[in-house]
N, C-alpha and C positions, 0 to 999 in steps of 0.2 A: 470448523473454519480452517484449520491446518490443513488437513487434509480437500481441503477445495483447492486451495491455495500451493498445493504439495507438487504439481506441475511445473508450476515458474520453477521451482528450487530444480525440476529435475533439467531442466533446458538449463540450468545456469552447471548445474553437474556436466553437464555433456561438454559445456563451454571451458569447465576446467579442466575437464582430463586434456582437451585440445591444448589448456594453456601448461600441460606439464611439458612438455614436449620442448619446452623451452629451455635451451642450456640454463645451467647456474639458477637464474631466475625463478624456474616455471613448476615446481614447487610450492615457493612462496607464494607466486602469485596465484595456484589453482586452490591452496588454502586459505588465502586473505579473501578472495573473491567469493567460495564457500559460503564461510564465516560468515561476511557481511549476508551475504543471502537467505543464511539461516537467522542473522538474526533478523534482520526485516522482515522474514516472513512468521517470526515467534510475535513481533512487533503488532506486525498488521490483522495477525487471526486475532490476536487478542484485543483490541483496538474493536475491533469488529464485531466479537464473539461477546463481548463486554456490552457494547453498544445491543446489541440484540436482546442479551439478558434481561438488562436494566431495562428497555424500552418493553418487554414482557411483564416483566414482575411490578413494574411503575402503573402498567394501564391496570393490573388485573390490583393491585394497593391502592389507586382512585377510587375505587368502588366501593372496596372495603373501611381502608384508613387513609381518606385525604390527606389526613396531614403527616402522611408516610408517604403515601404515592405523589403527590405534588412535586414535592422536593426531588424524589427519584426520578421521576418524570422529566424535570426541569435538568437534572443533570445526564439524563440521557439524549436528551437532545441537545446538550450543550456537546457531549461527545462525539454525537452524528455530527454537527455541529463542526468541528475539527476535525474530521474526518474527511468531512467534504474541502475544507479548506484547503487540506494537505494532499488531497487529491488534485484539484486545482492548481497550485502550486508547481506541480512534477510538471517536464517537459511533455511536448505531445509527441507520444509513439510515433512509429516508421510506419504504420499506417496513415495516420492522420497526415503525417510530412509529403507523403504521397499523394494523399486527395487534396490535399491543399497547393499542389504544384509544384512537390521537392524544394528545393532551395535549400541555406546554408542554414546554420543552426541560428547565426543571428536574424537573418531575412524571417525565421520563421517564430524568433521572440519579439519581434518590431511587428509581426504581424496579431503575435497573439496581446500586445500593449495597447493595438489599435481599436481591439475590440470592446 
């Protein structure tokens, strides 16, 4: 899953070498920006890769030992589960900001309240 995921990190590299370039600052800011990036994305493979496991080894322990696979079951999809939520939650890409008609970032969270 890291390495699916190991793209966004490199576009977010590319964005920091651009922010070194910044007096005093750009430094700081192309390693804090990093940083957070790597850890979101140690965050979200895992979150994922977790979610996938569990949801493996849950269906193939129903079979065997329900009262293993049940509970593993149940908490693999409580993590997909939260997954989807916190996906949901993020704003919507500059994609979507596009197909939906541009706008400001509020016009486009009034828009996503409305739905």
């Amino acid at each position: 899953m890291y390495m699916a995921f190991y793209p966004l990190y490199a576009v977010i590299d590319i964005v920091g070498d651009w922010l070194d370039n910044i007096p005093c600052i750009g430094d700081f800011l192309e390693d804090f920006i990093e940083n957070l990036a790597g850890a979101m994305l140690c965050v979200g493979s895992c979150a994922c890769g977790t979610f996938f496991a569990l949801l493996t080894i849950a269906i193939s322990w129903v079979f065997v030992r329900p009262t293993i696979g049940i509970p593993l079951l149940i908490a693999a999809l409580l993590l997909g589960g939260g997954i989807l939520y916190w996906k949901s939650t993020m704003p919507p890409s500059k994609r979507k900001r596009k197909a939906m008609g541009g706008g400001s970032d509020e016009e486009l969270m009034d828009m996503g309240e409305s739905d």
